[in-house]
MDTraj code that builds the backbone (N, CA, C; nanometers):
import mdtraj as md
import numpy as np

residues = "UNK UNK UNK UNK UNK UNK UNK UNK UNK UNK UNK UNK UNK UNK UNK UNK UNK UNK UNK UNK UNK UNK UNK UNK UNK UNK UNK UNK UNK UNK UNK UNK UNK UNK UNK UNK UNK UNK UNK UNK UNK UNK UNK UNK UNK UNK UNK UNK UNK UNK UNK UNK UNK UNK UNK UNK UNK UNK UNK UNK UNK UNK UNK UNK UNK UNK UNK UNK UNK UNK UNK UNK UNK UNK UNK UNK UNK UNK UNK UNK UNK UNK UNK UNK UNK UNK UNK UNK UNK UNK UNK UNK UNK UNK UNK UNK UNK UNK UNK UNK UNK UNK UNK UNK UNK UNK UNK UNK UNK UNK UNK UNK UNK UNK UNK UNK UNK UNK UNK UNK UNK UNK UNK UNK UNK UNK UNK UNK UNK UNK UNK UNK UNK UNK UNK UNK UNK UNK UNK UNK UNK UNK UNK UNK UNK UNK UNK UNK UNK UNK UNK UNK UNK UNK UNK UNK UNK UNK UNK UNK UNK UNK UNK UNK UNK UNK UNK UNK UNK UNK UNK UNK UNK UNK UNK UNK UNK UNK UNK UNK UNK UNK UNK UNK UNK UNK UNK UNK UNK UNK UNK UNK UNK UNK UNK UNK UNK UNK UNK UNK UNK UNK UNK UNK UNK UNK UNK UNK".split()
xyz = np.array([
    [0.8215, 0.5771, -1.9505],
    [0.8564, 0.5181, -1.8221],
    [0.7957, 0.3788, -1.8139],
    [0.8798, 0.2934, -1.7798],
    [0.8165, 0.1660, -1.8111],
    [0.8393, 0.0924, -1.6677],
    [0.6960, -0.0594, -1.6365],
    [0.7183, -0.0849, -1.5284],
    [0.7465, -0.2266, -1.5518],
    [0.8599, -0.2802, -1.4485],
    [0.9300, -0.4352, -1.4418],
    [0.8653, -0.5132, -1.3552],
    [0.8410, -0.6192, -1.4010],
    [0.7707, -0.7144, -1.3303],
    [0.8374, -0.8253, -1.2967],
    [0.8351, -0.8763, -1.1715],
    [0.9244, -0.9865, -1.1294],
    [0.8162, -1.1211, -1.0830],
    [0.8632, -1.2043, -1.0127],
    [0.7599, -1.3107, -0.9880],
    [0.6355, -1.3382, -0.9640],
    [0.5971, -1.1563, -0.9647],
    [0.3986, -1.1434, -0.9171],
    [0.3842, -1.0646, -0.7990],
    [0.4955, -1.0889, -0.6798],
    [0.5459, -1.0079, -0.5285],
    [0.5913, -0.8550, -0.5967],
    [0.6241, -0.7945, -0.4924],
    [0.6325, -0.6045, -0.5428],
    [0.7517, -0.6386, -0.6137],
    [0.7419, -0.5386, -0.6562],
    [0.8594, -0.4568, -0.7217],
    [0.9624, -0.4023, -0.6592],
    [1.0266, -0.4450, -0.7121],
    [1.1490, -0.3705, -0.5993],
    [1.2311, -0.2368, -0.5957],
    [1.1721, -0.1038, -0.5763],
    [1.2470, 0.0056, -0.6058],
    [1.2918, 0.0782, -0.5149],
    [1.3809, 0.0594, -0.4477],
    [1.4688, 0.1457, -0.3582],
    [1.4554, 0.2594, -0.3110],
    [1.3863, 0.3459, -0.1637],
    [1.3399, 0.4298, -0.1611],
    [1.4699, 0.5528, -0.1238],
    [1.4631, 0.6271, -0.1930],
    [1.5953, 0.7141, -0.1842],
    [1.6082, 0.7596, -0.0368],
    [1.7769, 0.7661, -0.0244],
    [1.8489, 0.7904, 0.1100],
    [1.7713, 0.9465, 0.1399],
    [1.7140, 0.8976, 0.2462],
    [1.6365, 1.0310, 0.3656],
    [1.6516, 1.0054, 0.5175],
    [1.5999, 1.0737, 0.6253],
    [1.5526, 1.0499, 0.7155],
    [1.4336, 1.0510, 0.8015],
    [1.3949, 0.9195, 0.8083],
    [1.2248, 0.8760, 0.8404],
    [1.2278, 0.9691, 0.9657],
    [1.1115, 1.0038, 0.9695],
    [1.1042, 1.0442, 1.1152],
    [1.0430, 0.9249, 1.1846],
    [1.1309, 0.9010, 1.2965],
    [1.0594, 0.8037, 1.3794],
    [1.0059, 0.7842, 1.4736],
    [0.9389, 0.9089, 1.5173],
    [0.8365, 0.9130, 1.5919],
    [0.6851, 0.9554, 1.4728],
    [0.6024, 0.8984, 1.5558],
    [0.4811, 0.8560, 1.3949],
    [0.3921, 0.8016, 1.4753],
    [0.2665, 0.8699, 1.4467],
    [0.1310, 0.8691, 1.4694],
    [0.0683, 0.6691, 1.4803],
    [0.0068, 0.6381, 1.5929],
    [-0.0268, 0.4928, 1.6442],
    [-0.0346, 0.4188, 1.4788],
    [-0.1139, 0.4888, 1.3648],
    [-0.1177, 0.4023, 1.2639],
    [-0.0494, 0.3668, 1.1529],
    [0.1076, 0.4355, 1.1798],
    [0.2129, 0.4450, 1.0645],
    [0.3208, 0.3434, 1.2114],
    [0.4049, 0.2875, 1.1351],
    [0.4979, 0.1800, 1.1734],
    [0.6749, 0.3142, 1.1735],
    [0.6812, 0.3096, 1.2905],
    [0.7821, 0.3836, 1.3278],
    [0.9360, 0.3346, 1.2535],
    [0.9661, 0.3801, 1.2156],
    [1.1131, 0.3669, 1.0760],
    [1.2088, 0.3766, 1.2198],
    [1.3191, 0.3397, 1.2144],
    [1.4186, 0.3230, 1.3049],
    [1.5427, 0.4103, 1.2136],
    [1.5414, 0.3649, 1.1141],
    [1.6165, 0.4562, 1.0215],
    [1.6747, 0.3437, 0.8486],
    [1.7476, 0.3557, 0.8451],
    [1.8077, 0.2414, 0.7080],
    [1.9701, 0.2351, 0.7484],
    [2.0195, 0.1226, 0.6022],
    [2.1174, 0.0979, 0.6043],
    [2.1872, 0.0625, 0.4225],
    [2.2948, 0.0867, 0.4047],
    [2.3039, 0.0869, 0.2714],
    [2.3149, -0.0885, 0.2632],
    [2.3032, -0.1520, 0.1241],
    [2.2901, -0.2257, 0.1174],
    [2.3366, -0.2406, -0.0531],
    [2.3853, -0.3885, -0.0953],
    [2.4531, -0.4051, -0.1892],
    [2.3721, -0.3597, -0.3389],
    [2.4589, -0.2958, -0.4460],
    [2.3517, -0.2216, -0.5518],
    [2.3558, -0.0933, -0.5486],
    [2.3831, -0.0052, -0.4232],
    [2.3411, 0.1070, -0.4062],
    [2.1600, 0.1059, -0.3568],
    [2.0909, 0.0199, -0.3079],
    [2.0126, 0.0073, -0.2028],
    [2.0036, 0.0666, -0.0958],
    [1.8688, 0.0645, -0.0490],
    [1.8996, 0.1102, 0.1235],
    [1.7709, 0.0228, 0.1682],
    [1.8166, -0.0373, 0.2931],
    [1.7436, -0.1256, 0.3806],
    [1.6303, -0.0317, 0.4911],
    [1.5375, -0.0266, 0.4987],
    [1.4732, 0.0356, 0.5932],
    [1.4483, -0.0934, 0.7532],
    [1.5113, -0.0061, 0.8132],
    [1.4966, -0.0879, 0.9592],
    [1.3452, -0.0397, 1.0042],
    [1.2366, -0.1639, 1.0702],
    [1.2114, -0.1460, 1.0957],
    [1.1636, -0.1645, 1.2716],
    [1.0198, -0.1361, 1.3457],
    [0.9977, -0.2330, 1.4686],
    [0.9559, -0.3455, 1.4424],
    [0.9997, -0.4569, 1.5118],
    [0.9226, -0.6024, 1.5095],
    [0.7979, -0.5710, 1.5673],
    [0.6930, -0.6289, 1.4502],
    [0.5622, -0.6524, 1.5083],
    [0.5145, -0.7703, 1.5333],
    [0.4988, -0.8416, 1.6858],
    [0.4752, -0.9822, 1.6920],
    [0.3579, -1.0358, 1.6318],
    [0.2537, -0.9564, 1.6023],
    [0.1459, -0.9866, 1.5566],
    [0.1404, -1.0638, 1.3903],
    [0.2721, -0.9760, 1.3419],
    [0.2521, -1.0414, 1.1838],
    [0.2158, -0.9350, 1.1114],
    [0.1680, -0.9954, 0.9977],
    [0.0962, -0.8990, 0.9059],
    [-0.0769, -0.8527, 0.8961],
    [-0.1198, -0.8148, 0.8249],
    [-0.3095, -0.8731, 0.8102],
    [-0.3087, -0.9329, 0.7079],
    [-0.2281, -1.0169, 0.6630],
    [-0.2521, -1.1083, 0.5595],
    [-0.2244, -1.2369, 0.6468],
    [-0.1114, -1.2164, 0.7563],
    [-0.1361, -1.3469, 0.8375],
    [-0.2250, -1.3473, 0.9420],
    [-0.3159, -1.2548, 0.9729],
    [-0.4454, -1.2595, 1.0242],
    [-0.5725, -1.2836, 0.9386],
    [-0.5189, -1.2742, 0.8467],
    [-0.6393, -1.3089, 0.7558],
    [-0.6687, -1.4747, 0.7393],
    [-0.5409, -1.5094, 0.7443],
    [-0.5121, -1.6707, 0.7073],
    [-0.5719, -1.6851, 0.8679],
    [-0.4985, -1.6618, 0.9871],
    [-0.5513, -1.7192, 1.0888],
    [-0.6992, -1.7247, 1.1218],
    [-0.7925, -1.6473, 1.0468],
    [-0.9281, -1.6225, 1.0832],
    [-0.9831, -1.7164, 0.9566],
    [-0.9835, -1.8012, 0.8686],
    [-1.0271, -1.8850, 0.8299],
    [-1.0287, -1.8439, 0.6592],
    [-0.9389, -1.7506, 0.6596],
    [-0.8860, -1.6349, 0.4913],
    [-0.9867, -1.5543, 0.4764],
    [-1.1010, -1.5270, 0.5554],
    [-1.1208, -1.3519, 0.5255],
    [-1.1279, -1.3276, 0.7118],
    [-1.1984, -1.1708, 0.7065],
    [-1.1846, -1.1174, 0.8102],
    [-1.3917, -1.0779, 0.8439],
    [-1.4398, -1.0455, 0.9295],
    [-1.5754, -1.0211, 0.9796],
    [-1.5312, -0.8565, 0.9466],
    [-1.6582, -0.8125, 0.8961],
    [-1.6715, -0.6904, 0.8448],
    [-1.6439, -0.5617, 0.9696],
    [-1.6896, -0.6183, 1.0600],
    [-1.6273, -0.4879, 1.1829],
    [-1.4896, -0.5051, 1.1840],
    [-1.4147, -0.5774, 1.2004],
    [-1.2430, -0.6412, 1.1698],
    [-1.2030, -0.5590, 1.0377],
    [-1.2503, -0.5735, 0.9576],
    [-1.2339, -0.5179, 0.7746],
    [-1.2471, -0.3510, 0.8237],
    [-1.3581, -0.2821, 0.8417],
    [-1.3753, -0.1322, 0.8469],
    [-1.2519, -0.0727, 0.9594],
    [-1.2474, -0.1468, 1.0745],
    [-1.1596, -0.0730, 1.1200],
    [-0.9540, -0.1043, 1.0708],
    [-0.9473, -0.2312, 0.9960],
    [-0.7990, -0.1968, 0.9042],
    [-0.8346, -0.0767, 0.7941],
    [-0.9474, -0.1039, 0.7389],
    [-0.9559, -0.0003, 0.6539],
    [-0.9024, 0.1207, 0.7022],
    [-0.9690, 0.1963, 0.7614],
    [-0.9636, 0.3317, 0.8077],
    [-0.7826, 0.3271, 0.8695],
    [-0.7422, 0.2385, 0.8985],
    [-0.5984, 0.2364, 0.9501],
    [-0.5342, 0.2903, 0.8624],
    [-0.5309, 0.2061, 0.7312],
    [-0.4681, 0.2003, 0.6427],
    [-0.5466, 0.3449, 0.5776],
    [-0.6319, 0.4005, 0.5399],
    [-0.6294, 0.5068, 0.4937],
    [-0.5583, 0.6594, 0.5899],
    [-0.5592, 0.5854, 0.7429],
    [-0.4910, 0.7420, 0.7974],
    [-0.3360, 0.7278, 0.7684],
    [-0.2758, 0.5754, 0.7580],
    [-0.1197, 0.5959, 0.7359],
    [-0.1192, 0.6247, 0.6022],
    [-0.2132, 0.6411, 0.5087],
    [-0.1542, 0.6687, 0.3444],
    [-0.1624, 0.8339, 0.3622],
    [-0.2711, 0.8863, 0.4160],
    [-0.2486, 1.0052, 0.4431],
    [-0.1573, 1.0955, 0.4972],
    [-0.1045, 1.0011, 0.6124],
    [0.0089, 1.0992, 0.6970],
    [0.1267, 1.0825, 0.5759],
    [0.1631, 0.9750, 0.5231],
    [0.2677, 0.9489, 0.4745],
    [0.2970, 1.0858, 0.3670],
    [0.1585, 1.0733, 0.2954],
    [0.1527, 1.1637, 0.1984],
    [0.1658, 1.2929, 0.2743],
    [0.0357, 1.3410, 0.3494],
    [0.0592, 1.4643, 0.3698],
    [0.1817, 1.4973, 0.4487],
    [0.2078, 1.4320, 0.6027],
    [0.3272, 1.4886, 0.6591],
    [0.4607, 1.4741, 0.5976],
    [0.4616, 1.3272, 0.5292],
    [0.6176, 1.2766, 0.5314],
    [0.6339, 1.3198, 0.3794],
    [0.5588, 1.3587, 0.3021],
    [0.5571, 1.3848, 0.0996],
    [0.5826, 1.2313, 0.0938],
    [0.5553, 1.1201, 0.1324],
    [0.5785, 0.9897, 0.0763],
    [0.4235, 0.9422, 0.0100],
    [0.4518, 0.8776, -0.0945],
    [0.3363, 0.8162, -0.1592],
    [0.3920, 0.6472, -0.1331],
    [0.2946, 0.5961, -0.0847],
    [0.3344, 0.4406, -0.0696],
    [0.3120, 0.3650, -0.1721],
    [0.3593, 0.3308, -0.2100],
    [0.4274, 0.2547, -0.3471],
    [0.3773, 0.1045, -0.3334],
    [0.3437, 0.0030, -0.2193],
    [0.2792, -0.1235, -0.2096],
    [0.1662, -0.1360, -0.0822],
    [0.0548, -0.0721, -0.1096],
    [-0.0282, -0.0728, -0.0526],
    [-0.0830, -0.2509, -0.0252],
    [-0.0647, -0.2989, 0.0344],
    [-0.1147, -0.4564, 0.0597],
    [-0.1452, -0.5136, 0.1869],
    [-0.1831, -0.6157, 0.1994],
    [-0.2149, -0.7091, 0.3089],
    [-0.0624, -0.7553, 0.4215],
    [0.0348, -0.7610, 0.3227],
    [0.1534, -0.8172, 0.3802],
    [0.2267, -0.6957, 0.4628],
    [0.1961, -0.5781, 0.3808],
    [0.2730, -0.4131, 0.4426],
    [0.1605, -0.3772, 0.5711],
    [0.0701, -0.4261, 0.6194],
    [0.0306, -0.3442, 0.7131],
    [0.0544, -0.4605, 0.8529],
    [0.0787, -0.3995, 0.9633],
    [0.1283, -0.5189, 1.0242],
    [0.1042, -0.4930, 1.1660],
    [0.0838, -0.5887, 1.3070],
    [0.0073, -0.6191, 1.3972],
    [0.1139, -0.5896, 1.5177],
    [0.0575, -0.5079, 1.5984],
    [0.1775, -0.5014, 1.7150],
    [0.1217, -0.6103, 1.8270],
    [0.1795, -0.6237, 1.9226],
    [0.1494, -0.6133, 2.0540],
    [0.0079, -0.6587, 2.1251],
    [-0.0395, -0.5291, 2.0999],
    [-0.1230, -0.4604, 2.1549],
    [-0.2444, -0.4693, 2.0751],
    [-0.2169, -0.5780, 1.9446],
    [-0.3353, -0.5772, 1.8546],
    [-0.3619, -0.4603, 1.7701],
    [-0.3480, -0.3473, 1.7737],
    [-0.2979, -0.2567, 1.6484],
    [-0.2178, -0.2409, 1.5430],
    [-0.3431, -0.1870, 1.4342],
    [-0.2786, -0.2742, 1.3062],
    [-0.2239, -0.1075, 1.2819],
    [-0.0774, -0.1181, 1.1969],
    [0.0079, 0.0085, 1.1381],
    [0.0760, -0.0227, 1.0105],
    [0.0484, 0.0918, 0.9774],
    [0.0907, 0.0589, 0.8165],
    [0.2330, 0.0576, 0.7882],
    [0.3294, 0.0030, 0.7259],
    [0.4529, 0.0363, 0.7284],
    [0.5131, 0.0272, 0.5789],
    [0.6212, 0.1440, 0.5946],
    [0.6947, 0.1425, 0.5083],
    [0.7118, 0.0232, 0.3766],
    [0.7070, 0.0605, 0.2326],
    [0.7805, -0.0487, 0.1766],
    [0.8963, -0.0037, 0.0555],
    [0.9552, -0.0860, -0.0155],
    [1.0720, -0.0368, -0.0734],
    [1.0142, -0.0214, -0.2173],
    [0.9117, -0.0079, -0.2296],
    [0.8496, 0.0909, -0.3308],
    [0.8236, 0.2117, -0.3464],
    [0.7974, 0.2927, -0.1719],
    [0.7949, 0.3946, -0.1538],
    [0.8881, 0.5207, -0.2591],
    [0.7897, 0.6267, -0.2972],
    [0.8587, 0.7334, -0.4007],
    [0.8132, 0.8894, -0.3085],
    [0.8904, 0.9653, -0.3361],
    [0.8162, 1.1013, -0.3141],
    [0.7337, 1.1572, -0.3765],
    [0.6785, 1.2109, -0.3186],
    [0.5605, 1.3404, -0.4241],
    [0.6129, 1.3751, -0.5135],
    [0.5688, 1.3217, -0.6221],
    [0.6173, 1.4388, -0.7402],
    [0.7365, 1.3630, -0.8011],
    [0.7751, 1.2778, -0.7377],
    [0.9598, 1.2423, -0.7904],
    [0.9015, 1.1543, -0.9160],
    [1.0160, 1.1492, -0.9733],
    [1.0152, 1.1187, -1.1369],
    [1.0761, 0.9744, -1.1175],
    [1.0940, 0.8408, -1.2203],
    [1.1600, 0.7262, -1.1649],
    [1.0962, 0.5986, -1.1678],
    [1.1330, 0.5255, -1.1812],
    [1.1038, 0.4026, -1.1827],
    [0.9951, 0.3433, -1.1167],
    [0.8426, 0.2833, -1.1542],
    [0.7343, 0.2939, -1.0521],
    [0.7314, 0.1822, -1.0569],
    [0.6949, 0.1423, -0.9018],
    [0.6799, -0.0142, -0.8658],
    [0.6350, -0.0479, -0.7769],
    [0.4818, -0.1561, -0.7262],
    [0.4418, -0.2195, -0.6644],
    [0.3649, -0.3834, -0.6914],
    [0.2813, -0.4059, -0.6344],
    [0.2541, -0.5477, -0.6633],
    [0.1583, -0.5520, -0.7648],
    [0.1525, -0.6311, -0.9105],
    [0.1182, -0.5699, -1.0079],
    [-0.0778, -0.6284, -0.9898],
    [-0.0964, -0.7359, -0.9366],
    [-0.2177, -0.6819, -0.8761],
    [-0.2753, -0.5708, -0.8283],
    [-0.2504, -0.5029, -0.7769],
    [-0.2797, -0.4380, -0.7013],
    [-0.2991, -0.2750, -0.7705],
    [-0.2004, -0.2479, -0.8486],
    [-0.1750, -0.1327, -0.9161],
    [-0.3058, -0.1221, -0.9759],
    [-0.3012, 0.0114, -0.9747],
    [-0.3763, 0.1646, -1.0747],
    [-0.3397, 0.1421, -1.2029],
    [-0.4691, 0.1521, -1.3051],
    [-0.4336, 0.1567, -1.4227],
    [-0.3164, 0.2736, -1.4752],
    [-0.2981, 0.3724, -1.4022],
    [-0.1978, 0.4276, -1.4624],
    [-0.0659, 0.3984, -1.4096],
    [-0.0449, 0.3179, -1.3507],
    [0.1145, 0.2851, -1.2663],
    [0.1487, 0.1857, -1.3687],
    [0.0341, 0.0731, -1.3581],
    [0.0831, -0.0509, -1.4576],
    [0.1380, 0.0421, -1.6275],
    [0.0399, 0.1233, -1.6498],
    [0.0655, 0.1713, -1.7930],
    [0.2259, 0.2561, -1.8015],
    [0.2655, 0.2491, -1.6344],
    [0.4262, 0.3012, -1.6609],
    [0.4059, 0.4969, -1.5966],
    [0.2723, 0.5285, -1.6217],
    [0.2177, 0.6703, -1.6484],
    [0.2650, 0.7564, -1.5087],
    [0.2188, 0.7531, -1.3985],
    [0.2482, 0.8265, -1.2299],
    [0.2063, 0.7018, -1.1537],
    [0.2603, 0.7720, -1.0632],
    [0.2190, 0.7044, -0.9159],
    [0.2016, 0.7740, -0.8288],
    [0.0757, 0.8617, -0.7506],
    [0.0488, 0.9092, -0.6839],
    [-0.0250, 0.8723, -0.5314],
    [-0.0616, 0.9326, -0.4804],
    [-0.1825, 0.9372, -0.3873],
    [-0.3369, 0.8691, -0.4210],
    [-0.3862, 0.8936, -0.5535],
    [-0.4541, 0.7966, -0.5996],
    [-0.4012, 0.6270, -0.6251],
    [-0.2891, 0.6088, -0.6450],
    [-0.2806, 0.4741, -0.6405],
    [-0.2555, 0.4269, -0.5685],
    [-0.2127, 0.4720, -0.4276],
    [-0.1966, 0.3805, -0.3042],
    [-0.3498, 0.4027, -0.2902],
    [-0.5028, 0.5031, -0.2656],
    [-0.6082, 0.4491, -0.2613],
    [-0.6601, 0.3176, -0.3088],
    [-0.6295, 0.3547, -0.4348],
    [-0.6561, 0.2190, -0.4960],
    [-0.6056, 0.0744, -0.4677],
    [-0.5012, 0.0672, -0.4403],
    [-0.4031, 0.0225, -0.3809],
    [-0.5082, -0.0799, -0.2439],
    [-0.5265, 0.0084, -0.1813],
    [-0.6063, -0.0105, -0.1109],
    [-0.7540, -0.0789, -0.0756],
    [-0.7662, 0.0321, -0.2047],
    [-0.9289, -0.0817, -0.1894],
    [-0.9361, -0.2076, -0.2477],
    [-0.8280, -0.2751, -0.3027],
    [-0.8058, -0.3905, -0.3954],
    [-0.8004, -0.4893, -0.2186],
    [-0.6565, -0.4357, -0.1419],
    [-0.6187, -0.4865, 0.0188],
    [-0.7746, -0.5489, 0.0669],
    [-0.8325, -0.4417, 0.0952],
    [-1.0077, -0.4515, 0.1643],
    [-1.0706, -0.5315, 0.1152],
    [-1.0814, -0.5491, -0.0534],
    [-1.1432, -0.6640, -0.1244],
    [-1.1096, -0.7834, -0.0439],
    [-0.9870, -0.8055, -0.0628],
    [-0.9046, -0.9136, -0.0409],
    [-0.9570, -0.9436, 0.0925],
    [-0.9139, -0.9130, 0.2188],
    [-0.9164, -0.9410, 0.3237],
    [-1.0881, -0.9935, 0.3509],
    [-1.1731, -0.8940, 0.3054],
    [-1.3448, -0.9228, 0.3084],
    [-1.3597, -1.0300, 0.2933],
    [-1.3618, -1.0444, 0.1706],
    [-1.3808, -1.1959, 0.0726],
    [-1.2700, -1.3124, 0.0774],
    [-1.1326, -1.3036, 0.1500],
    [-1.0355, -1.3996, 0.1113],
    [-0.9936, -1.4054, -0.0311],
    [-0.9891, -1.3622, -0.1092],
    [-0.9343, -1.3759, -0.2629],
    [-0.8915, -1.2690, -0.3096],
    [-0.7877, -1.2202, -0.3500],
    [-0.7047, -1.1200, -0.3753],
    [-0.7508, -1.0975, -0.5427],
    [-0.7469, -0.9652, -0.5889],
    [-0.7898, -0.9469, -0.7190],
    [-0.7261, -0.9906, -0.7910],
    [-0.7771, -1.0463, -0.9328],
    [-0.6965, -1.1394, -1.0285],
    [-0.6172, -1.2443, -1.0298],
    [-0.6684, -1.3424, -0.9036],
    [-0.5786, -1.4124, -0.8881],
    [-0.5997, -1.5558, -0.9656],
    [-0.6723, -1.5336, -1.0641],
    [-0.7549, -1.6665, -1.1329],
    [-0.6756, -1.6336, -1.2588],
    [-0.6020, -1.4976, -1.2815],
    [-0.5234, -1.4983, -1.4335],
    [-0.3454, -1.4969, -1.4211],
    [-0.2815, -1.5331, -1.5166],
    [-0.1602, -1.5526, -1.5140],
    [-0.0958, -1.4000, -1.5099],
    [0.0351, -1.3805, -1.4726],
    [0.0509, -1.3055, -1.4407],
    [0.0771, -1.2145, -1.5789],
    [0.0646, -1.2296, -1.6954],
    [0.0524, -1.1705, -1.8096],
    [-0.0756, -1.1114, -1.8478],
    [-0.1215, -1.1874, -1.7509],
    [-0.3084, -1.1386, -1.8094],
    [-0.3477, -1.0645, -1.7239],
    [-0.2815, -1.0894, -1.6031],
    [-0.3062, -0.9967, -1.4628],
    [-0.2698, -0.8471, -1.4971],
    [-0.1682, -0.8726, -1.5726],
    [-0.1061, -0.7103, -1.6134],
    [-0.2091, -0.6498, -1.7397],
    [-0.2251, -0.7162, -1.8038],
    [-0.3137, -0.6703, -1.9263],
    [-0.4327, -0.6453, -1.8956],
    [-0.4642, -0.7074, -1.7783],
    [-0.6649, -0.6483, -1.6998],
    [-0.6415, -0.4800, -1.6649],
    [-0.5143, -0.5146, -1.5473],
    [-0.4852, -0.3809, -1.4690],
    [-0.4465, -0.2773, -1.5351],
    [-0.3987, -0.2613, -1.6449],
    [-0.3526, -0.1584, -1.6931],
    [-0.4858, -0.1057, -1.7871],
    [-0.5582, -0.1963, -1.7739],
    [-0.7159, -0.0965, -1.9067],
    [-0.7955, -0.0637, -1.7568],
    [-0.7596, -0.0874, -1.6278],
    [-0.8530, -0.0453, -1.5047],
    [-0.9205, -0.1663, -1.4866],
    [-0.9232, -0.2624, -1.4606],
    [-0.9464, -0.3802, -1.4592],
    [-1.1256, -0.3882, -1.5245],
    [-1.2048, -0.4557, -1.4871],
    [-1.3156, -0.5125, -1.5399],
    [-1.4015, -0.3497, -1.5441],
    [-1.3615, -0.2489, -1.4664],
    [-1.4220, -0.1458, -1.4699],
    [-1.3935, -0.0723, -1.5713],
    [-1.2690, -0.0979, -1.6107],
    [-1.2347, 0.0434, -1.7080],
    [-1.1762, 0.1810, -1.6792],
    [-1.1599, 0.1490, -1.5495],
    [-1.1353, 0.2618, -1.4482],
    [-0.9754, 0.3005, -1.3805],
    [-0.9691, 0.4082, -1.3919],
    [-0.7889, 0.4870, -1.3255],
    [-0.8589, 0.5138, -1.2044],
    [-0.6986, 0.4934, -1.0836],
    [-0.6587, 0.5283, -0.9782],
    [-0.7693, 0.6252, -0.9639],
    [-0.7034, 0.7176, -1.0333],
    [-0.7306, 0.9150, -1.0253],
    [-0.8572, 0.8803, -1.0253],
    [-0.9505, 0.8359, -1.1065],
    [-1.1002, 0.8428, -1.0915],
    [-1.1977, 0.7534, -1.0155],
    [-1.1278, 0.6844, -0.9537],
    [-1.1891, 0.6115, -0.8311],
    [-1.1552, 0.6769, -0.6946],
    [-1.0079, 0.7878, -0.6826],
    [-1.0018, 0.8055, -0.6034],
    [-1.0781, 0.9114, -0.5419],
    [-1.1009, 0.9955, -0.6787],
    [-1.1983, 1.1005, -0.6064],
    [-1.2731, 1.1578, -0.5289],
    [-1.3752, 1.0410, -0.5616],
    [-1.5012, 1.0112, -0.4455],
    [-1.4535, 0.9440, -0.3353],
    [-1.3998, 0.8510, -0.3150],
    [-1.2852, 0.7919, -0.1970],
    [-1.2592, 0.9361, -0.1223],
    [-1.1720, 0.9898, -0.1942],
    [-1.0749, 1.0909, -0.1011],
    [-1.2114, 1.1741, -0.0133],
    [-1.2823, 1.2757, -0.0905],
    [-1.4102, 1.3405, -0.0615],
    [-1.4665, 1.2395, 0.0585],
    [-1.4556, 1.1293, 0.0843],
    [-1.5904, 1.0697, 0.1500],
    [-1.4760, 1.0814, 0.3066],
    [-1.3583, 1.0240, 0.2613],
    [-1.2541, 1.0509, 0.3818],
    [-1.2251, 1.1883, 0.4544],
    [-1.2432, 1.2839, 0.4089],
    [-1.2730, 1.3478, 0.4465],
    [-1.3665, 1.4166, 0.5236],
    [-1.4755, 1.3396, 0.4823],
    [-1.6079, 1.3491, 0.4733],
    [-1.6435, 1.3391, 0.6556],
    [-1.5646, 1.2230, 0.6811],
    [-1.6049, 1.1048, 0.7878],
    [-1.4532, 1.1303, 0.8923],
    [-1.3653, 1.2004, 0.8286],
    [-1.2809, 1.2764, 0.9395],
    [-1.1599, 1.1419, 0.9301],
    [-1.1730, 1.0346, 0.8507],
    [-1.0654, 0.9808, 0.8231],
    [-0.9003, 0.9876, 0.7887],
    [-0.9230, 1.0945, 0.7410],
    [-0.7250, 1.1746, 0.6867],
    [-0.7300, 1.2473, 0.7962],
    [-0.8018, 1.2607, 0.9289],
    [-0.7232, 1.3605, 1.0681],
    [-0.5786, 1.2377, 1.1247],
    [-0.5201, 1.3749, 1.1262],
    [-0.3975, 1.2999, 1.2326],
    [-0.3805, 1.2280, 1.3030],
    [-0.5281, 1.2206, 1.3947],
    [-0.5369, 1.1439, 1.5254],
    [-0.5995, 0.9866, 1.5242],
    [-0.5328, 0.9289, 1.6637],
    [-0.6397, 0.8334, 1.6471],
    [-0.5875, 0.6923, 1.5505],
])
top = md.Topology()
chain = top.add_chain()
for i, resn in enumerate(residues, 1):
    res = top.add_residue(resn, chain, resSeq=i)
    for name in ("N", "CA", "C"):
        top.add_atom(name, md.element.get_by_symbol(name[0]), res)
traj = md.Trajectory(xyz[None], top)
């Protein structure tokens, strides 16, 4: 199974024809539904969030974020990877700065992207190749561990202002990520202790 890389931005893999539920917990971004689109595609409609993204809050705050700002996207973004997974069987496929996005009301929700795969489904794996799990880049799964990971790359980013690997070309970017970058390290084994601690601290509850 092999993964395609396009200008450095996600990957583009088409999340198969379903129906979102669109009513969804304050930290998942309510799906309106889709639309087919040329290719055999499908467009996911979503709500406008006036706020933007947290990557354009990140820029507006001077390119990183103050660490009370950082812990609470965090935890956002870990209850929508959870619901997705546990309620909806979706594994999010581009965990990033640009996918989580600002309503209103100043609440940040994670939303949908067209990387999204099901549990378990077999197929073409694709997200932003920064960002990826040594085993996604290697072509290998894409699970629940790699949107963690996924994740904690987002948190880097936003903390510090500098997104991982962004000092190597995008050939070299792929060749870090796929040995686990400077660590040596898979999704699956970073996520471990991650998942355990979320739990830990009541983070994967429904609520909230």
């Amino acid at each position: 199974m092999g993964v395609a890389v396009d200008d450095g931005e996600s990957i583009l893999i088409p999340l198969s024809k379903q129906q979102i539920p669109p009513s969804r917990p304050p930290h998942v971004l309510p799906c309106l539904g889709f639309r087919a689109a040329a290719g055999g595609e499908f467009q996911l409609l979503l709500y406008f969030a006036p706020g933007g993204s947290l990557a354009d809050e990140v820029e507006r705050n001077g390119s990183r974020l103050a660490e009370a700002a950082v812990r609470v996207y965090a935890a956002t973004v870990a209850r929508g990877i959870a619901y997705l997974h546990g309620e909806e069987s979706v594994v999010h496929g581009d965990v990033k700065a640009r996918n989580v996005v600002i309503g209103a009301d100043g609440r940040a929700q994670l939303a949908n992207s067209r990387c999204d795969r099901h549990v378990g489904s077999k197929g073409p794996i694709g997200g932003t190749p920064a960002l990826m799990a040594a085993e996604v880049a290697r072509g290998e799964e894409q699970g629940l561990a790699a949107a963690v990971w996924a994740r904690r790359c987002t948190v880097m980013g936003v903390a510090t202002g500098r997104a991982p690997w962004t000092e190597l070309d995008l050939v070299d970017m792929v060749a870090v990520v796929r040995r686990g970058g400077g660590e040596g390290v898979s999704g699956k084994a970073y996520a471990g202790g991650v998942l355990q601690n979320c739990h830990q601290f009541g983070i994967f509850s429904s609520s909230g």
